[in-house]
C-alpha positions, -999 to +999 in steps of 0.1 A: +125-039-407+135-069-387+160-070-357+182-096-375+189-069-400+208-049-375+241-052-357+236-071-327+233-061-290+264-038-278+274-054-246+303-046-223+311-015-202+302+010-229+265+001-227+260+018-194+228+029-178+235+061-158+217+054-128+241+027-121+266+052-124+255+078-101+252+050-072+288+040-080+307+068-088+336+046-100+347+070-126+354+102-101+390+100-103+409+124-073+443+135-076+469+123-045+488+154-035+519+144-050+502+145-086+483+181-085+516+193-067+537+177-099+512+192-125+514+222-110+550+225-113+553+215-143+530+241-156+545+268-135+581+257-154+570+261-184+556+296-186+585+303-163+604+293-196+583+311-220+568+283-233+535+284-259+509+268-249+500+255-288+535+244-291+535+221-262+545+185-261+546+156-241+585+159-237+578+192-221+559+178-193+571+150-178+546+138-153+565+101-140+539+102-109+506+108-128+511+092-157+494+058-144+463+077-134+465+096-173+471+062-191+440+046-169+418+077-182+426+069-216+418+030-214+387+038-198+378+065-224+386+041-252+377+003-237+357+012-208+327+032-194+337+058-217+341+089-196+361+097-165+363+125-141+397+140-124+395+159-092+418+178-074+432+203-093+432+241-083+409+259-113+430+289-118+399+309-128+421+338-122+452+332-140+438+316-173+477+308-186+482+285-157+449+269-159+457+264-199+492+251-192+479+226-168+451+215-190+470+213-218+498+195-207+477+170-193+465+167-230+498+162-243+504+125-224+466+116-238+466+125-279+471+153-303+451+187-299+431+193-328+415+224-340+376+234-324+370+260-350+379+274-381+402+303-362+426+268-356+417+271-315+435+240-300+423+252-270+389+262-267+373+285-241+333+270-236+315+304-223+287+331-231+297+357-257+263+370-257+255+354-292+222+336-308+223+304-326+204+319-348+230+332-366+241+303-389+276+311-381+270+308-338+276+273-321+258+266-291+290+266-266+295+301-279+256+308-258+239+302-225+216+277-246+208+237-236+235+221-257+213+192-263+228+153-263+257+149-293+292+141-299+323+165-309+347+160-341+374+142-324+383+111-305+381+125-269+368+159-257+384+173-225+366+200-204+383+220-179+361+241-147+368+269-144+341+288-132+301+276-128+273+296-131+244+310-108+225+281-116+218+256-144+253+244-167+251+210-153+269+179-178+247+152-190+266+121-207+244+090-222+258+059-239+252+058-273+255+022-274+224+017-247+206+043-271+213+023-301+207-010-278+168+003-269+159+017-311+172-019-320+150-038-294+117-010-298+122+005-332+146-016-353+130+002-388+143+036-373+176+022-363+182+013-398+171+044-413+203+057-386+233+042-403+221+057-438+236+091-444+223+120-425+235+162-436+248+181-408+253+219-408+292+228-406+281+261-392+297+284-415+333+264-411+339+255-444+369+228-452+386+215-480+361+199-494+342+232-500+306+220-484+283+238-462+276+204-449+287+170-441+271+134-448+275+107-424+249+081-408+243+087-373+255+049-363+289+033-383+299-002-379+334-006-388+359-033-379+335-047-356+330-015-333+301+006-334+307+041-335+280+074-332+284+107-347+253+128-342+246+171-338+209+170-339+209+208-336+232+210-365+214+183-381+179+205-384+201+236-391+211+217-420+180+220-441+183+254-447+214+247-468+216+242-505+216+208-517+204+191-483+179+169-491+148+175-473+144+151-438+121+124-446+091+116-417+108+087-405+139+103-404+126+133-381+108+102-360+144+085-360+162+119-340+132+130-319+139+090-306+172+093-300+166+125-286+138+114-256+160+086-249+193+104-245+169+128-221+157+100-202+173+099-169+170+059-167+194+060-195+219+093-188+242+105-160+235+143-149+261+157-130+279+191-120+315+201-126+333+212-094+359+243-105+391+225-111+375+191-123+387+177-158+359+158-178+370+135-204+347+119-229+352+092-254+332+108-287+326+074-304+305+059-276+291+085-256+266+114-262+274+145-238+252+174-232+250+205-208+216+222-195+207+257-204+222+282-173+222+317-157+248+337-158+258+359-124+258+394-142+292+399-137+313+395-164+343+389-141+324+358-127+309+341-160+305+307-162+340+289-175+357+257-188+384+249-211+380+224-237+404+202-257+396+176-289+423+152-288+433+127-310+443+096-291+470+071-301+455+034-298+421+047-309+396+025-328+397+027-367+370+048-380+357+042-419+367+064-446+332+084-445+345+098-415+372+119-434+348+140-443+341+154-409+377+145-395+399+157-425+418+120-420+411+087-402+445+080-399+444+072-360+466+098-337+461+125-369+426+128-370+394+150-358+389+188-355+378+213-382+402+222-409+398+249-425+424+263-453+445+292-442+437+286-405+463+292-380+469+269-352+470+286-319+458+283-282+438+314-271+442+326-237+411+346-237+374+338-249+376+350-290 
C-alpha cells in the first residue's frame, strides 16, 4: 500500500501532540466568580421549582455571563484542540441533584442529551457497581477496569468530578488525527485496512436494526473531514458474536498499532480530574481513556463523575454509515444508543 492511496496529512489544531499540551495548559478553562455563582443559582432555581432534570432546556437556564466561556468550549471541541477543561465549580458529591442540575444545564447551552444506555440514561453516572466485563452485557465504566483509548456514540462527551479515588482513575486523551498522521507515515497498508468496516460488540443494547453488532471502519473521510470511531475492547468482544467475521492478521496488527500509539505518552495527555472539574471531549477527533483505580472501601466515598453525550448544533456532517451506531446523522439529532421501548430519563443515583 502506498501513502498516496491515503488521505493526506491532518494538519491544524486537532493534530496535537500531548506533551505540548501539558507545558501549555491552554485548554484549563477556570470559572470567574460571577459564572460558578450564576450556575449555581440557576441550578438551585430550578429544583426550587420542581424541575426534571431530563426535561431541562436551554430556556430554563439562562446563563447571559457564561455563555461566552460555553460557546468558546464548543468551538474548541469542534474546530480546535478538541477537548477543554472547566474549573471552578463546587462538585456537590453530596447532593447529587444539584451536581446533576448544574451539569446538565450547562449541557443544555452546548447540544442535545442523548441516551448512554439502553435504560434511556441522559445522564450517566461513570462508577464501580462491582461488575466484570466479562459478562457480555457489563461496559467498562460500569467497573474499576483500564478503559483503554476509544471514542463514545455521540458528538461530545461531558464528564463531571465528583469524587476521585484512592489512587489510579486518571483521564488520558490522544488525537486521533496524530494517530492516523503516524500509521499513514509508518504503516500506510494498515491505515488502509482502517477505513474498511470493522464489527463492534453493542454489548447486549440491541437497537432497531436488531444486530448484536455494528459495522463501521475505524477512520471515515466525509466532506473533507476525517472522523474516528473506534472501541477496541468492544471491537475483540465482538468475535464471539454470530455472524462477525473472524479478524484477519493484519487487522489485529492494525488495533494493537493504534493501540501502543494512543498509549504512547509522546502522543497523549494524562491528566487528573479535580472534584468539580467538567471534561469535555470532541468524539470525532479525539480518543479518551481513563487508567484502572482503587477504590477507598467505603461505599460513601467511591470514586464519581457524571457523564453527558451531547449532540452539538454546528457539528460536522457524519456519512450515512454512521446511522448505524448513531440512529441518525442528521446533525443536532444524532448519537446515543436507541433502543425500542426505552424511556428517557436522568438517574440521580448509580443504576
Amino acid at each position: 500500500m502506498e501513502i498516496d492511496d491515503l488521505p493526506p496529512k491532518i494538519t491544524g489544531p486537532s493534530a496535537w501532540y500531548g506533551p505540548d499540551l501539558a507545558v501549555t495548559k491552554d485548554w484549563l478553562v477556570t470559572l470567574n466568580d460571577g459564572q460558578v455563582g450564576e450556575v449555581e443559582a440557576r441550578a438551585r432555581a430550578y429544583l426550587d421549582a420542581g424541575g426534571d432534570i431530563a426535561a431541562m432546556t436551554k430556556a430554563d437556564f439562562p446563563l447571559p455571563e457564561s455563555l461566552p466561556v460555553i460557546d468558546a468550549a464548543v468551538r474548541e471541541c469542534l474546530h480546535g484542540r478538541g477537548f477543554v477543561v472547566l474549573r471552578g465549580l463546587a462538585p456537590h458529591a453530596d447532593d447529587i441533584p444539584m451536581a446533576a442540575a448544574v451539569f446538565y444545564g450547562l449541557g443544555t447551552h452546548m447540544g442535545r442529551a442523548r441516551s448512554q444506555n439502553g435504560k434511556g440514561h441522559l445522564l450517566g453516572h461513570v462508577c464501580d457497581l462491582g461488575l466484570s466485563t466479562k459478562d457480555g452485557s457489563v461496559r467498562i465504566y460500569q467497573t474499576t477496569e483500564r478503559q483503554n483509548y476509544h471514542t463514545d456514540s455521540c458528538d461530545v462527551v461531558g464528564l463531571m468530578c465528583l469524587r476521585g479515588a484512592k489512587s489510579g482513575g486518571r483521564s488520558g486523551l490522544v488525537s486521533s488525527m496524530t494517530i492516523y498522521n503516524e500509521m499513514r507515515a509508518r504503516r500506510p497498508d494498515l491505515a488502509k485496512l482502517l477505513f474498511e468496516p470493522m464489527a463492534t460488540d453493542r454489548r447486549g443494547e440491541i437497537t432497531a436494526d436488531g444486530r448484536a453488532f455494528f459495522e463501521i471502519p475505524v477512520f471515515n473521510l466525509h466532506a473533507g473531514q476525517l472522523s474516528a470511531i473506534y472501541a477496541p475492547h468492544y471491537v475483540r468482544s465482538a468475535q464471539r458474536l454470530d455472524g462477525v467475521p473472524p479478524l484477519t492478521e493484519a487487522q489485529n496488527e492494525a488495533i494493537d498499532m493504534i493501540d501502543a500509539l494512543a498509549d504512547d505518552p509522546a502522543l497523549h495527555l494524562e491528566f487528573a480530574l479535580e472534584p468539580g472539574d467538567l471534561l469535555f471531549v470532541h468524539n470525532h477527533s479525539i480518543l479518551h481513556d481513563r487508567t484502572a483505580y482503587e477504590e477507598w472501601g467505603d461505599l460513601a466515598r467511591r470514586r464519581h463523575l457524571l457523564r453527558l453525550w451531547l449532540a452539538i448544533p454546528g457539528a460536522r456532517p457524519l456519512p450515512d454509515i454512521y446511522a448505524q451506531r448513531y440512529g441518525s446523522t442528521t446533525i443536532g439529532d444524532r448519537g446515543g444508543i436507541v433502543v425500542p421501548g426505552a424511556k428517557l430519563n436522568a438517574p440521580l443515583e448509580p443504576v
